[in-house]
C-alpha positions as CSV (number, residue, x, y, z in Angstrom):
1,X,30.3,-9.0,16.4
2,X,34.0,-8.1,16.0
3,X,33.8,-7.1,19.9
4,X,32.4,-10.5,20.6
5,X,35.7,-11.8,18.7
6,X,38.0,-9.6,21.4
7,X,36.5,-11.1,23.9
8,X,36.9,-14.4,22.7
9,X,40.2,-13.4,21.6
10,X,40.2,-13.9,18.0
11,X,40.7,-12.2,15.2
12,X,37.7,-11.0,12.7
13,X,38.5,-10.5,9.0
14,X,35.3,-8.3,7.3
15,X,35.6,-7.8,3.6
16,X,33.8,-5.0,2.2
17,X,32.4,-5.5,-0.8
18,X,31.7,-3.1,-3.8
19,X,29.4,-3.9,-6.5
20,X,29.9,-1.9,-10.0
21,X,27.3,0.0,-11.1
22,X,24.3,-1.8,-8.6
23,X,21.1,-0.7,-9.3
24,X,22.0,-0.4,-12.9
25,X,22.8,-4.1,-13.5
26,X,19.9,-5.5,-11.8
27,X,18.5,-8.2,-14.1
28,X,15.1,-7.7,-14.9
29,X,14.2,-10.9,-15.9
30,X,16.0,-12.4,-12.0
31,X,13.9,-9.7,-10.2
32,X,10.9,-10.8,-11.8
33,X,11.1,-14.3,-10.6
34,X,12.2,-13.8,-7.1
35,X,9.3,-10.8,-6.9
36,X,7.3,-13.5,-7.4
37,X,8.7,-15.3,-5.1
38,X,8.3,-12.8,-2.3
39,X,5.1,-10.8,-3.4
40,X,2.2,-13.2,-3.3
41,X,0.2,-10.5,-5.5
42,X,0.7,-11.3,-9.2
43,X,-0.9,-8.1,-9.8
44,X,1.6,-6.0,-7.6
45,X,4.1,-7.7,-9.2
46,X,3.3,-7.4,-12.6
47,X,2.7,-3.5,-12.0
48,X,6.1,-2.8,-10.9
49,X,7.9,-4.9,-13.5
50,X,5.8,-2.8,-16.3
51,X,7.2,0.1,-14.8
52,X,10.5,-1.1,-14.2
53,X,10.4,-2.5,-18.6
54,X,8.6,1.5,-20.0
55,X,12.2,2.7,-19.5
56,X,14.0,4.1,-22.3
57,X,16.8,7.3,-22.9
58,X,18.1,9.2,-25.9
59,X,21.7,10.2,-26.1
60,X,22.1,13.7,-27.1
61,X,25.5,15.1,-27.9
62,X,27.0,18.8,-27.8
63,X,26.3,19.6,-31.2
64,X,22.8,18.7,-30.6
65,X,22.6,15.2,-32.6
66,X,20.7,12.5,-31.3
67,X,21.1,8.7,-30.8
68,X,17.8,6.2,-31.7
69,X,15.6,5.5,-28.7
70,X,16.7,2.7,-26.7
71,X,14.8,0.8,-23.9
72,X,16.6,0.0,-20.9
73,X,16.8,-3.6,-20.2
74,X,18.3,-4.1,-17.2
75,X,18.4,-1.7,-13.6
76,X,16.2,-0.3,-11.5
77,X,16.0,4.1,-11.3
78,X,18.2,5.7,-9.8
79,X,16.6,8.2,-6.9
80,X,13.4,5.8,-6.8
81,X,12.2,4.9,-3.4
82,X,11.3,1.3,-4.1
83,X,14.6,1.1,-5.9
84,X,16.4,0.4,-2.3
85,X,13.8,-2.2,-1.8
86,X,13.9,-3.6,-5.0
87,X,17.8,-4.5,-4.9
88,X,17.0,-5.8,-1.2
89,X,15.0,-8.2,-2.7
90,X,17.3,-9.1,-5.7
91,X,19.9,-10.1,-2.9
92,X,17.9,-11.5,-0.7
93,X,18.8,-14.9,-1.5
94,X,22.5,-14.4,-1.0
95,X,23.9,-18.2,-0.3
96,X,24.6,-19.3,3.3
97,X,28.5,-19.5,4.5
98,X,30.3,-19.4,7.4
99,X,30.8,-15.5,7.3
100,X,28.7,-13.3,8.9
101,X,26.5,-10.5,6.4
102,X,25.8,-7.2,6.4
103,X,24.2,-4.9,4.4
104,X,22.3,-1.2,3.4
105,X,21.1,-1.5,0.0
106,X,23.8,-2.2,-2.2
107,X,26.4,-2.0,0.8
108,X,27.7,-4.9,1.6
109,X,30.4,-7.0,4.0
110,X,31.0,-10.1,5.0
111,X,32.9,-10.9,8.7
112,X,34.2,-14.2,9.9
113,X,36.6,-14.2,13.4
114,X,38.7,-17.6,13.8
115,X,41.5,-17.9,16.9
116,X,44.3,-18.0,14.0
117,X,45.4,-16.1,10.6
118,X,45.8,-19.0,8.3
119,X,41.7,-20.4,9.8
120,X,40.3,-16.6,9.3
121,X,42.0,-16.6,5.7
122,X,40.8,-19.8,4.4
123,X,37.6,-19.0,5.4
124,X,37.1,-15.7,4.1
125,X,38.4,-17.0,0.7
126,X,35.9,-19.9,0.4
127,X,32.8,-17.7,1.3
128,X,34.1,-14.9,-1.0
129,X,34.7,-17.5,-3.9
130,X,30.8,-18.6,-2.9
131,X,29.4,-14.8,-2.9
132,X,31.3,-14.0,-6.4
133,X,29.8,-17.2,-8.2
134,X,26.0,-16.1,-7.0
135,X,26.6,-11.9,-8.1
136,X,28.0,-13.3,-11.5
137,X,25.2,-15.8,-11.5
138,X,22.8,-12.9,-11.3
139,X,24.4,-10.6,-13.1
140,X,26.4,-8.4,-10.4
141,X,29.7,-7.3,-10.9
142,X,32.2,-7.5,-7.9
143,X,34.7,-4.8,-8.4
144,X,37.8,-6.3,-7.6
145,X,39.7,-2.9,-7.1
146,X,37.1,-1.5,-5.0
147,X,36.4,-4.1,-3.1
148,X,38.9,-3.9,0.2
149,X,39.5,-6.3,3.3
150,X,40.7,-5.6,6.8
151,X,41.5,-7.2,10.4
152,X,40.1,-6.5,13.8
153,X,42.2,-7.7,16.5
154,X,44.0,-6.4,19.9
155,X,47.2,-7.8,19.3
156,X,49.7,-5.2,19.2
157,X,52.3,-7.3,17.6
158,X,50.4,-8.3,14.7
159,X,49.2,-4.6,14.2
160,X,50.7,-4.5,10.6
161,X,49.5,-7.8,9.3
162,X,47.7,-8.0,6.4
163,X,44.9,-10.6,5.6
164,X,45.3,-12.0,1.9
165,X,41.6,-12.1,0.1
166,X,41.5,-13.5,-3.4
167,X,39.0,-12.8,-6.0
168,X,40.2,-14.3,-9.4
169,X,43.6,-14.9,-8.4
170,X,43.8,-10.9,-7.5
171,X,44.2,-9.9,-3.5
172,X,42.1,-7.6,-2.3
173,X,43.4,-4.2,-1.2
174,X,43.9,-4.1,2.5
175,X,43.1,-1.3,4.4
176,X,44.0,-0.6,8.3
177,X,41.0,1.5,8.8
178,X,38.3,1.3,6.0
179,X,35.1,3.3,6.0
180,X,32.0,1.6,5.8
181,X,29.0,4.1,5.8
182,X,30.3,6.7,6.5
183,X,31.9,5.2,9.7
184,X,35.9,5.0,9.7
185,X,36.6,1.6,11.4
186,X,39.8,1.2,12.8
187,X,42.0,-2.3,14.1
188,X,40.6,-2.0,17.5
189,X,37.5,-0.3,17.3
190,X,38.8,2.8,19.5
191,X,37.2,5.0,16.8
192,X,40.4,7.5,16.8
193,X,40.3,8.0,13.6
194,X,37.0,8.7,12.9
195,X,36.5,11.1,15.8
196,X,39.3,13.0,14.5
197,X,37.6,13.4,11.0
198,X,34.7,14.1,12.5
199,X,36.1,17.0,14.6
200,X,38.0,18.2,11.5
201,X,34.3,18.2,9.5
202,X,32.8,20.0,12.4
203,X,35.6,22.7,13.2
204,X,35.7,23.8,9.7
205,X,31.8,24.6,9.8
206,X,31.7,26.1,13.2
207,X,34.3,28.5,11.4
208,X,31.9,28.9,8.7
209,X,28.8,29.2,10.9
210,X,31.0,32.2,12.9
211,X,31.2,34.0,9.7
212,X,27.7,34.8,9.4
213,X,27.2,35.6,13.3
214,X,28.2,39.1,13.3
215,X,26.6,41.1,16.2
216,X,25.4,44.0,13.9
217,X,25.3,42.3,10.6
218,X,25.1,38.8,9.2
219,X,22.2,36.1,9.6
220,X,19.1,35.9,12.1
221,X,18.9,33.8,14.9
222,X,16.4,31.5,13.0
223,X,18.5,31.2,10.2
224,X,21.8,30.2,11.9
225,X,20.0,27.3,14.1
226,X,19.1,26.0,11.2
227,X,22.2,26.1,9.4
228,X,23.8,24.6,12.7
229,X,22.1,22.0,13.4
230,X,22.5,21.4,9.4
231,X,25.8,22.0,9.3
232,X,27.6,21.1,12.4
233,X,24.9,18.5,14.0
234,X,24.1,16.6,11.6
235,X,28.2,15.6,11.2
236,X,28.7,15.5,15.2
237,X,25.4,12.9,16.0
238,X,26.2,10.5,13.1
239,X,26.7,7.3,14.2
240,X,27.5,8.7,17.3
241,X,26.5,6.0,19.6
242,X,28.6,3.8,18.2
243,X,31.7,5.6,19.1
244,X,30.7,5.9,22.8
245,X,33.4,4.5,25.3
């Protein structure tokens, strides 16, 4: 989508949003009604809000004393497999704006391209003003200091321009090259910087790889394919196709 806005030759604002604390603020009592509103098994639906309500902790402290037992009330567990799933359908009804959404669990941006500054501001402050009424109205916490905005453009002579988000009178930090899982995203999409972190990551475990290959000593054959493609793959193929020229 920010490609599309090159070739149309606008500019694309994305704010990326960070929510405090996610999956431990989910409302119980808003997951239940919009499970039922997505599940049409009442029995399903009871089962996993039983187990979501049996939750309860004990606060022990270094000198070994313990606090009361306390049920938790709200989130879903941490590490869970339907917790992902869960929160996807907590969110599902985010409200409709002019901004474009993305998401991965509890990741979340919002992207609007308009041919001018002042049309691309406006309208990232009106959906963000939307979006921050519906995660207060369910319980989610926007974290304002977190949260940070940047612009996607080709124009060279605007390459220091900074958008100007607002959330509760407070701008957003601007950022010329955020990262957004796990993917550095630069003002023209070239990927530079992100390929350069990348070689960085690899380089140093290639070095550390090398340090277990010695020709008389050091690891098996078995053992240092593994640890490669580990190590050093698993950092080279991420995302890799979307860095492709």
């Amino acid at each position: 989508d920010i490609e599309n806005s090159f070739q149309d030759n606008e500019k694309a604002g994305v704010v990326y949003l960070d929510l405090t604390a996610a999956y431990d603020t989910v409302w119980h009592r808003g997951l239940h009604l919009k499970l039922l509103r997505t599940i049409p098994d009442r029995h399903m639906v009871k089962f996993i809000m039983e187990t979501l309500s049996n939750r309860s902790f004990i606060l022990q402290t270094s000198s070994g004393q313990c606090s009361r037992l306390r049920r938790l009330k709200n989130g879903v567990p941490q590490g869970s497999v339907l917790s992902p799933m869960l929160f996807n359908v907590y969110i599902h009804d985010l409200p409709d704006t002019a901004s474009r959404k993305y998401g991965y669990a509890d990741d979340l941006a919002i992207m609007l391209s308009r041919p001018t500054w002042k049309a691309m501001e406006e309208g990232l402050n009106e959906d963000m003003g939307t979006l921050v009424a519906y995660l207060r109205r369910w319980r989610l916490q926007l974290s304002v200091g977190k949260s940070v905005a940047a612009a996607y453009h080709l124009s060279t002579r605007e390459a220091r321009r900074e958008l100007e988000v607002r959330v509760d009178n407070k701008c957003l930090e601007v950022q010329q090259a955020p990262k957004y899982l796990g993917v550095r995203l630069d003002r023209t999409l070239s990927f530079k910087q992100h390929l350069e972190e990348v070689k960085a990551k690899v380089t140093s475990r290639v070095a550390l790889i090398r340090r277990l290959a010695g020709t008389t000593w050091g690891a098996s054959a078995k053992t240092l394919r593994i640890s490669t493609q580990a190590l050093v793959f698993s950092a080279a193929e991420y995302c890799a196709p979307s860095s492709r020229e």
